[in-house]
C-alpha positions as CSV (number, residue, x, y, z in Angstrom):
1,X,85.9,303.4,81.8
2,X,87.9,305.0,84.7
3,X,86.8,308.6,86.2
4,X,89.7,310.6,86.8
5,X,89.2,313.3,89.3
6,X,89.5,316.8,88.4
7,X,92.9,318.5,87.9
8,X,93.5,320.3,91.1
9,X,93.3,324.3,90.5
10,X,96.3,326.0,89.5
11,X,98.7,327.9,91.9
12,X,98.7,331.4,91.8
13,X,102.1,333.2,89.7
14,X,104.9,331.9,91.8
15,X,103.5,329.4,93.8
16,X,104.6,326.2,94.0
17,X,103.2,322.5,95.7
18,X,104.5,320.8,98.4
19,X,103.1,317.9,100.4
20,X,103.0,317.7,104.5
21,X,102.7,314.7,105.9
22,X,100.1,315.9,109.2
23,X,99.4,313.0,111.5
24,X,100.4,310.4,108.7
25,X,98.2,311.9,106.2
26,X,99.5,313.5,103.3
27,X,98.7,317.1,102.5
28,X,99.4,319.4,99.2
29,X,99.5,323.1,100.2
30,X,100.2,326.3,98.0
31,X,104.0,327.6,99.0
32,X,104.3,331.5,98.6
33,X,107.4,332.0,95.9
34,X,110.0,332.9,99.0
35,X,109.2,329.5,100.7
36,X,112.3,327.4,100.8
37,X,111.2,324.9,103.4
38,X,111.4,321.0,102.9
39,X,107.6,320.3,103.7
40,X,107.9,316.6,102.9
41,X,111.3,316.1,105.3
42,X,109.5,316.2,108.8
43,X,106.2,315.0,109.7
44,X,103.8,317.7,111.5
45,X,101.8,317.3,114.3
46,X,98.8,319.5,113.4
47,X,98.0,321.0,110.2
48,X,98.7,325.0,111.8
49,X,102.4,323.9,112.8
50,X,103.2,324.2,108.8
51,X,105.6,327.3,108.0
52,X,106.7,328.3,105.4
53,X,109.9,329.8,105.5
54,X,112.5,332.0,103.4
55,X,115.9,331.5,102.9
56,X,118.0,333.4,105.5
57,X,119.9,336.4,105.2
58,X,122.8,337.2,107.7
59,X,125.8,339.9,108.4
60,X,128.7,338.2,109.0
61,X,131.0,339.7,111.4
62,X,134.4,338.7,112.6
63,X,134.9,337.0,116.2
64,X,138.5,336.7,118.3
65,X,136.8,332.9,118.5
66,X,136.4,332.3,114.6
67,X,136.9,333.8,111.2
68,X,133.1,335.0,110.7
69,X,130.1,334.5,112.9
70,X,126.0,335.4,111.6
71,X,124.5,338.1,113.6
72,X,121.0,339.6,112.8
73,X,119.5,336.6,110.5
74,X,116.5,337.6,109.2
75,X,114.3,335.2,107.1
76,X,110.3,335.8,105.9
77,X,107.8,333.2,107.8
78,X,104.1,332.6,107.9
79,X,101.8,330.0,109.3
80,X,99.4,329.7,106.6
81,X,96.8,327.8,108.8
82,X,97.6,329.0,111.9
83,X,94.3,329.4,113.8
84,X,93.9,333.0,114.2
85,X,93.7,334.5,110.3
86,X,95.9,337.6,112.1
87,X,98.8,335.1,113.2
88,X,98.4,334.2,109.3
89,X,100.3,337.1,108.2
90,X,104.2,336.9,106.5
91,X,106.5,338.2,109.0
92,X,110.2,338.4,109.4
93,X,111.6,336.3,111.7
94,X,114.9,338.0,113.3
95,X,117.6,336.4,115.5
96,X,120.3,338.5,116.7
97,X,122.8,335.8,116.4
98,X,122.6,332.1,115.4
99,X,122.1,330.8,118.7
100,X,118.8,333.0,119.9
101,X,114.9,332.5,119.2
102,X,113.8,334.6,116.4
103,X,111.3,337.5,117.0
104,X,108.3,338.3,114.8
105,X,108.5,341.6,113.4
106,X,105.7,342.8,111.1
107,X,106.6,345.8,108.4
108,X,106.3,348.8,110.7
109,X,108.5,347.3,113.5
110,X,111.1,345.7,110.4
111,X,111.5,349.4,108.8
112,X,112.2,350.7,112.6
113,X,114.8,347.7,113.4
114,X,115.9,348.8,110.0
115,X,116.2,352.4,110.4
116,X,118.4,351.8,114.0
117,X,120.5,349.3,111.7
118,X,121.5,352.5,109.8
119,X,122.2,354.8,112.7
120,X,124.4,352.1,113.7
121,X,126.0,352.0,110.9
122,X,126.7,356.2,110.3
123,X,128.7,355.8,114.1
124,X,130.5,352.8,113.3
125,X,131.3,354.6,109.6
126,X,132.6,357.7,112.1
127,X,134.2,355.3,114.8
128,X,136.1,353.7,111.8
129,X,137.4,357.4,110.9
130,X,138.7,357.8,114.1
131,X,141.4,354.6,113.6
132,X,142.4,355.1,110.3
C-alpha cells in the first residue's frame, strides 16, 4: 500500500500553475489569469525575483527609419513574493518606447498618464485639421 499525498488545493477562478525553478529547486506558484510569462524557461535566483507578467500592449507609430515603431508599451506586473507585501501589488509596467526601462505605475498615477494620453490626443485630432 502506497500513500499518495494530498491533491494540492485548487487555484482560484482563472488561475493557473506554473513551476519555477529557484536555485535548482522546483516551485509550483498560483499565476493570476493575465500572467503570460514562461516560469519554467529561465531559472531564478531567489524566490521574490518571480513576476508575473501580462502580455504587452503598444501604439504603433510610424518612423522616417521604419514602417512602424512601439511607443508607450504597457503590460500588468506583480512580484507575488516580493519581500515587502506593498511591493506585492499588480502594477502596470510602462515604457515609452521599446528600448527604455519600464516605470511602475499604480491605478491613480495609470488613470493620470491616461488622462494626458487623451489631451494629447484632442490637439493632435485639431493639429490633423489644420493639414487636411
Amino acid at each position: 500500500m502506497s500513500i499518495a499525498p494530498p491533491p494540492p488545493d485548487p487555484c482560484p477562478p482563472g488561475y493557473h500553475r506554473s513551476t519555477v525553478c529557484v536555485r535548482d529547486r522546483r516551485v509550483v506558484i498560483e499565476c493570476p489569469p493575465w500572467c503570460v510569462t514562461a516560469h519554467e524557461a529561465a531559472p531564478e535566483a531567489f524566490l521574490n525575483d518571480v513576476v508575473h507578467e501580462g502580455e504587452p500592449m503598444a501604439l504603433s507609430v510610424p518612423t522616417s527609419c521604419s514602417e512602424q515603431e512601439q511607443v508607450l508599451i504597457v503590460r500588468l506586473v506583480q512580484w507575488p513574493f516580493a519581500a515587502q507585501e506593498s511591493d506585492r501589488r499588480v502594477l502596470l509596467a510602462l515604457e515609452v518606447a521599446g528600448d527604455s526601462d519600464p516605470v511602475a505605475l499604480d491605478a491613480a498615477l495609470a488613470f493620470s498618464v491616461a488622462r494626458g494620453m487623451e489631451e494629447h490626443a484632442v490637439r493632435l485630432r485639431q493639429l490633423a485639421e489644420a493639414v487636411t
